[in-house]
N, C-alpha and C positions, 0 to 999 in steps of 0.2 A: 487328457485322460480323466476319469470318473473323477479319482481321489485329488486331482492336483487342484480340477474345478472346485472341491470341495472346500480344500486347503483354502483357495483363495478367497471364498464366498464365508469362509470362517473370520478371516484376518478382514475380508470390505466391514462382515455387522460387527465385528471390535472397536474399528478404528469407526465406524457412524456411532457407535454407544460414546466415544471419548468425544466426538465431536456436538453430539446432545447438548455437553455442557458449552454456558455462554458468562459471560464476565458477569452478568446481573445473576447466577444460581452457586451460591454456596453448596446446594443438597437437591436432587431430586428422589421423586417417589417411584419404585417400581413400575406402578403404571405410569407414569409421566416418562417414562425413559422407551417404555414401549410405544405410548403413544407418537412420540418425536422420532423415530428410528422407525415405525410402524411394522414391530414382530409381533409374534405375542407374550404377554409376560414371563411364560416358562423359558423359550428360547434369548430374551432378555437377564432374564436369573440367571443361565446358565455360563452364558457370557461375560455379566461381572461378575461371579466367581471365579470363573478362569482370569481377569483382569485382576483382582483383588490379589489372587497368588502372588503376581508381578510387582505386588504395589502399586500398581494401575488405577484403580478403584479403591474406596475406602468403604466398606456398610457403616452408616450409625443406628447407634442405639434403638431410634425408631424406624431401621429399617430401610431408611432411604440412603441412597448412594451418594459421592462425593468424588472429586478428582483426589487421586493418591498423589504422595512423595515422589515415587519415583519419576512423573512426568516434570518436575520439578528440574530433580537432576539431569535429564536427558534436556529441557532446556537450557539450563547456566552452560551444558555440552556444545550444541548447536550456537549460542549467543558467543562462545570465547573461540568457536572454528569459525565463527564468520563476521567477514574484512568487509565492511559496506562497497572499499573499493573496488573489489573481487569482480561485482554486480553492476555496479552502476558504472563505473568507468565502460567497459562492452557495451553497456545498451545508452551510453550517452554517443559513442562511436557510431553504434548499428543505428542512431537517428542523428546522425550529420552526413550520414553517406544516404541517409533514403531521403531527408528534404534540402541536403546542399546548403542550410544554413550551421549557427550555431549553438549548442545545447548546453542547459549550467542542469544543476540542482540548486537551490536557495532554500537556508534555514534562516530560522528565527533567532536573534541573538539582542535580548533585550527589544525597544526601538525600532533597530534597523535588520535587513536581510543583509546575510553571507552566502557571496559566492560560495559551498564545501568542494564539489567538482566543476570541473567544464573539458569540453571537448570542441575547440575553434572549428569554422568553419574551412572549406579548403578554398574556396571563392577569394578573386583577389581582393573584393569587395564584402565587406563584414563585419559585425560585431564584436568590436573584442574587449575581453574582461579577463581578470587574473582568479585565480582561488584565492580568495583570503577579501576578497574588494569587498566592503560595506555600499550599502545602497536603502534609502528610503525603502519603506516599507509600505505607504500607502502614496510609489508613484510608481507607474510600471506594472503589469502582470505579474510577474514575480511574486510581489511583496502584494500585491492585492490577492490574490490565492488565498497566501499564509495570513492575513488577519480573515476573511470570509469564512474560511473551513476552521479557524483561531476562534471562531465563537464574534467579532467584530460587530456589528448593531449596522444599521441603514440599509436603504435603499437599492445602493449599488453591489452592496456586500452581498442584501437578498437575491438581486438577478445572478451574482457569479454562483451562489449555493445553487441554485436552480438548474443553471445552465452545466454547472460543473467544472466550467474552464470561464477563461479570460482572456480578451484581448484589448493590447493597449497601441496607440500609434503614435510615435511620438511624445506620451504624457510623461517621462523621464528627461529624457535628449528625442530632440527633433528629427537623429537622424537614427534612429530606432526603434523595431514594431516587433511584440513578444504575442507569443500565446504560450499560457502557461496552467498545469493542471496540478491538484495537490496528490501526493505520497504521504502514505499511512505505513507505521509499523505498530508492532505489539498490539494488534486489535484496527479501534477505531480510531486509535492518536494520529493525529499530525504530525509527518514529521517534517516535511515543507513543500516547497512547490519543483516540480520539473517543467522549464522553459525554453521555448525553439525563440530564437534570435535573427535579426537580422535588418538589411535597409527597407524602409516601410514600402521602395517599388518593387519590391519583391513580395509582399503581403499584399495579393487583391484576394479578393472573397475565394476564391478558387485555390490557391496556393493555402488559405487559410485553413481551409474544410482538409485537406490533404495533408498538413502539418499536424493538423487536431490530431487525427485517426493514429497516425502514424508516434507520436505523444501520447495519446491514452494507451495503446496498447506498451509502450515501454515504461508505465508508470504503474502499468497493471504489474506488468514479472517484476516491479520493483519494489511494490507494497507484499507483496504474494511473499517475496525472497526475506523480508523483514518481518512476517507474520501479522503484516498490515490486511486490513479488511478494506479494500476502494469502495470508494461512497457514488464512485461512476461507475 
């Protein structure tokens, strides 16, 4: 119906004017808010002032706009209803049933990485690791991820920035071959790596490309769920 298109075509240019703003803008300018959203300035104005009622929007003094309070509070809302486990346990599941091997997350903890989840393979044959296990942080995909996308310096760090993921065969334990991609929440941050596992004759080139895909796409609904922004 006419009015519901309307309704909706109202609430998409709201929620593109709140999206405008980026970690680097304290304030933009009228025109600049149109230019990014690409309305034109009256249909822009109209908009943060309906935002502004809400506390959506803030005008200042000279005129340019700001994110309000209130997205504030519907934050701290969203951050205390959501269990990381909730998320990532399901989609460490939904990627041991599509490549058959075994899947962690790894954070950053000083030094070294932590296992936070994992989800075993069901193969009699498999990597196994506990939540809580410590592990080198520049051996292994895993822990090579999280210093690359950690801002880390060299050579090898630059090809994983590049490439976006990692693979290691055996440079941990001999009898294990990772590809591993980094997760982002709150923006651009790090929050560590997600890793497919397993015996390195199950990693030939072909199995690898097929893990990758199947790994970036669960590391995407995992940064996305954390209000991470993937840098793949």
């Amino acid at each position: 119906m006419p009015g519901n298109s309307s309704g909706v075509a109202a609430v998409e240019r709201a929620a593109s004017l709140l999206e405008a703003f980026t970690d680097r803008d304290f304030s933009l300018s009228l025109g600049e808010l149109a230019r990014r959203v690409e309305l034109d300035k009256s249909t822009v104005l109209r908009i943060a002032r309906s935002l502004a009622k809400h506390g959506l929007l803030l005008r200042n003094e000279d005129a340019s706009w700001r994110l309000g309070p209130k997205l504030m509070k519907l934050g701290n809302i969203y951050q205390s209803t959501f269990r990381a486990s909730d998320i990532i346990e399901p989609l460490l599941a939904e990627v041991v049933e599509k490549t058959g091997e075994s899947a962690a997350v790894y954070v950053r903890e000083g030094q070294e990485r932590v296992c936070l989840f994992r989800h075993d393979s069901h193969q009699s044959i498999r990597h196994a690791a506990r939540i809580g296990d410590t592990m080198p942080l520049d051996r292994g995909a895993p822990g090579r991820v999280i210093l690359a996308f950690g801002g880390r310096s060299g050579e090898v760090y630059d090809q994983i920035r590049d490439a976006g993921f990692h693979v290691t065969c055996g440079e941990r334990d001999p009898q294990v071959a990772s590809i591993a991609v980094p997760i982002y929440r709150d923006g651009p941050n790090l929050f560590g790596s997600m890793a497919v596992t397993g015996p390195p004759a199950r990693f030939d080139g072909e199995a690898v490309q097929r893990h990758l895909e199947i790994l970036r796409q669960a590391a995407r609904k995992l940064s996305t769920a954390m209000g991470g922004e993937p840098g793949t």
